[in-house]
ZAKE-322588 format. One record per residue: x, y, z of N, C-alpha, C in turn; residue in three letters; residue number from 1. Coordinates in pm, whole numbers, m for minus. Each point is the difference from the previous one (the first is absolute). Example, Ala and Ser with C-alpha at 12.3 -4.5 7.8 and 13.67 -1.06 7.14 Angstrom:
<recs>
[rec [1319; m569; 780]; [m89; 119; 0]; [90; 120; 0]; "ALA"; 1]
[rec [m35; 105; m72]; [82; 119; 6]; [m77; 109; 73]; "SER"; 2]
</recs>
This chain:
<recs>
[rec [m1515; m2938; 6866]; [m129; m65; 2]; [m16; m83; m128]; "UNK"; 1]
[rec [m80; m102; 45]; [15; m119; m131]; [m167; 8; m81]; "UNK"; 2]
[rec [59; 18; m169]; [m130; m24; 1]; [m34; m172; m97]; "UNK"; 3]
[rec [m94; m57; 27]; [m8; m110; m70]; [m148; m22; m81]; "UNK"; 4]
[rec [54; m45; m125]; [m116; 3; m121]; [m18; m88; m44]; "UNK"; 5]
[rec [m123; m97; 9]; [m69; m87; 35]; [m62; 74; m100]; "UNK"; 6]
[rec [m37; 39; m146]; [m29; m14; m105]; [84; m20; m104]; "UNK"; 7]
[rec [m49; m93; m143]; [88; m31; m44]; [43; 110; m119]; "UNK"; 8]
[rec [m146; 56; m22]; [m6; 121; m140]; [124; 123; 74]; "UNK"; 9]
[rec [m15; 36; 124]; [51; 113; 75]; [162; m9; 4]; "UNK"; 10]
[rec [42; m139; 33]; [136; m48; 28]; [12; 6; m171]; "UNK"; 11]
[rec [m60; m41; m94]; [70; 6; m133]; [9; 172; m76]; "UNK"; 12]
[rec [m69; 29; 70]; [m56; 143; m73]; [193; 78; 61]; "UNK"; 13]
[rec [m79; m20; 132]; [148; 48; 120]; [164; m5; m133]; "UNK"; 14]
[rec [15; m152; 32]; [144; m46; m107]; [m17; 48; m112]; "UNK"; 15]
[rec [m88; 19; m82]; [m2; 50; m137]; [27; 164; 29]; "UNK"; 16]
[rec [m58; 49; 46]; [45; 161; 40]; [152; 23; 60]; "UNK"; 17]
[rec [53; m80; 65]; [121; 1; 70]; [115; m20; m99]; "UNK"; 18]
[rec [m59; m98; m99]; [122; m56; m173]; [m50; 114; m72]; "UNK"; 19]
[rec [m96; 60; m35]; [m23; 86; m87]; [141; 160; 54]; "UNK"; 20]
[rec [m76; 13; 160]; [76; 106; 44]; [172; 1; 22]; "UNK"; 21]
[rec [38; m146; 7]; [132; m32; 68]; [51; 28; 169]; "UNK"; 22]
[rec [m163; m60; 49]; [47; 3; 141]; [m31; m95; 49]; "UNK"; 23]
[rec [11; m52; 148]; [m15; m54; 46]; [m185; 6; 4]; "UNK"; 24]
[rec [m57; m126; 79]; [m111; 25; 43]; [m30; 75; 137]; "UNK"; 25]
[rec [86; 63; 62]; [m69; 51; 108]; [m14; 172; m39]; "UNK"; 26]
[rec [136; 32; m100]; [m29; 108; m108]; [m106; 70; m28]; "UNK"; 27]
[rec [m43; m120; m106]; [m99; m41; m87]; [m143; 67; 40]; "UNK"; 28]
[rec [m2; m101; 169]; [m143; 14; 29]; [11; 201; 63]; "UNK"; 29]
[rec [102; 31; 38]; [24; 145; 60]; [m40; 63; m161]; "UNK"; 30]
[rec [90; m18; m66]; [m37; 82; m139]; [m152; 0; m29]; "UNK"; 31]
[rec [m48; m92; 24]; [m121; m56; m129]; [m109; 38; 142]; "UNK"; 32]
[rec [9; 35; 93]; [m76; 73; 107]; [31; 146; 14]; "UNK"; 33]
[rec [113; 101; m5]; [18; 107; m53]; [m133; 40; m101]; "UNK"; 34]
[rec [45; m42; m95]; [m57; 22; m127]; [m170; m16; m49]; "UNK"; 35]
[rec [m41; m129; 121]; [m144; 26; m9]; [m50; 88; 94]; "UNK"; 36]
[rec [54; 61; 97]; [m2; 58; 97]; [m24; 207; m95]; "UNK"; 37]
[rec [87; m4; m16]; [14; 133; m169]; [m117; 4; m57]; "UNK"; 38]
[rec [38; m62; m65]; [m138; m80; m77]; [m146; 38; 56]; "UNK"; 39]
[rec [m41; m52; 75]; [m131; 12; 117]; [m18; 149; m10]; "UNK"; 40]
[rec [131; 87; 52]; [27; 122; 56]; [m62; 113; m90]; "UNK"; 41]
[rec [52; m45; m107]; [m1; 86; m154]; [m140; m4; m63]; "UNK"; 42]
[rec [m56; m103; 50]; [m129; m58; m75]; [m124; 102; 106]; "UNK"; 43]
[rec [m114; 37; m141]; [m84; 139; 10]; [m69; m29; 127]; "UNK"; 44]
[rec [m58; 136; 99]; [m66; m97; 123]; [m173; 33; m95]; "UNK"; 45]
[rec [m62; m58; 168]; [m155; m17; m98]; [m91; 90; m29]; "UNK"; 46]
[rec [112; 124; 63]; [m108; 147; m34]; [70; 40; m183]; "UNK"; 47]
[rec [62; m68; m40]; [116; 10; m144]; [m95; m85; m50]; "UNK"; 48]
[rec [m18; m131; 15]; [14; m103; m112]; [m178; 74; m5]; "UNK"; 49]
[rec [m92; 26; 88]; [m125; 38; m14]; [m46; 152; m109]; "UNK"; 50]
[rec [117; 58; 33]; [34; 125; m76]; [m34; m48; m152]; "UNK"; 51]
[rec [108; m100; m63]; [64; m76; m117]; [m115; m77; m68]; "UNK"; 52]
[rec [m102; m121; 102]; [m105; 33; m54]; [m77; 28; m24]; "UNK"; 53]
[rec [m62; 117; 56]; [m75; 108; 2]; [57; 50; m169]; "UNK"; 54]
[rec [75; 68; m15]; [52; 72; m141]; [19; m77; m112]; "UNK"; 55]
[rec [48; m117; 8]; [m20; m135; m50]; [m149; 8; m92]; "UNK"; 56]
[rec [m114; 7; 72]; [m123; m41; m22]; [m97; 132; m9]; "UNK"; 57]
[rec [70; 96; 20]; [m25; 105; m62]; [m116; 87; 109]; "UNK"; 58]
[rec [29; m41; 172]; [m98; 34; 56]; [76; 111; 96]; "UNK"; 59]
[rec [m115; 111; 9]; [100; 112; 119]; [m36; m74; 99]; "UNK"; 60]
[rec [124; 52; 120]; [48; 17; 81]; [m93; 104; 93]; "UNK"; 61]
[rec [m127; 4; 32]; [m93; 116; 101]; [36; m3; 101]; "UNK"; 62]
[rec [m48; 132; 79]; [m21; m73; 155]; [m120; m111; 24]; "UNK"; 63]
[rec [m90; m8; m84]; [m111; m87; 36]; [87; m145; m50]; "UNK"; 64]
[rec [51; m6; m98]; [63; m130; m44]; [74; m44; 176]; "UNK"; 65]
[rec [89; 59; 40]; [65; 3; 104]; [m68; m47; 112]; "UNK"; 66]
[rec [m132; 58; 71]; [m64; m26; 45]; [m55; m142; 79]; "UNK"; 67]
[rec [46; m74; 78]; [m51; m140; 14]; [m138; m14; 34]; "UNK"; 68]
[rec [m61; m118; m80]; [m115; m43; 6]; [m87; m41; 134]; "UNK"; 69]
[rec [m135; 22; 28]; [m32; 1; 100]; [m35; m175; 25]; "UNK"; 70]
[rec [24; 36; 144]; [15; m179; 56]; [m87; m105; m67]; "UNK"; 71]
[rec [m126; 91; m8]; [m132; m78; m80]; [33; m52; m115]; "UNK"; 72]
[rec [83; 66; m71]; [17; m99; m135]; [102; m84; 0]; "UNK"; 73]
[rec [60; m30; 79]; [116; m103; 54]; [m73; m141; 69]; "UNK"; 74]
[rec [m142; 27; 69]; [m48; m40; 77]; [m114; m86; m100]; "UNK"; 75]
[rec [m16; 79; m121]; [m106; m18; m100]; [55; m138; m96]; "UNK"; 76]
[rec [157; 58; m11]; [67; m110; m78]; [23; m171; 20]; "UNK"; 77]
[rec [15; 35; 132]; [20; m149; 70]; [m130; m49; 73]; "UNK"; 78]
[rec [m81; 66; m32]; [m127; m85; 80]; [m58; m150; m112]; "UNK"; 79]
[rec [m8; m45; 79]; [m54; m189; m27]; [m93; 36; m78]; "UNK"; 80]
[rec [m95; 42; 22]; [m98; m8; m30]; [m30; m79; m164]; "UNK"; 81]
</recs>
């Protein structure tokens, strides 16, 4: 399957990763997709990163913190008025 890149930053980014690595570009783009792929994988999910700043900022973690807010104040936020 062919892929074609019709950007110019992407196609340079592409060749510069492929000379850096010593591969080809079809390599390149397999490697350099691996790796953000890892990457993504490894990275905290959003019950972590919420954890982080929560402790960060020096606030517990309750069950009431936990708790989601009732519709009304969602409803309160976005009104025109």
């Amino acid at each position: 399957m062919a892929i074609n890149v019709n950007n110019a930053e992407a196609d340079a980014l592409t060749r510069k990763f492929a000379g850096i690595a010593g591969v080809g570009i079809t390599d390149a783009i397999v490697i350099a997709m691996r790796e953000a792929i890892q990457r993504r994988c490894r990275s905290e999910s959003p019950r972590e990163t919420a954890a982080r700043l929560l402790q960060e900022h020096g606030i517990a973690s309750t069950a009431a913190a936990r708790k989601p807010l009732p519709r009304k104040v969602f409803d309160e936020m976005w009104d025109e008025r």
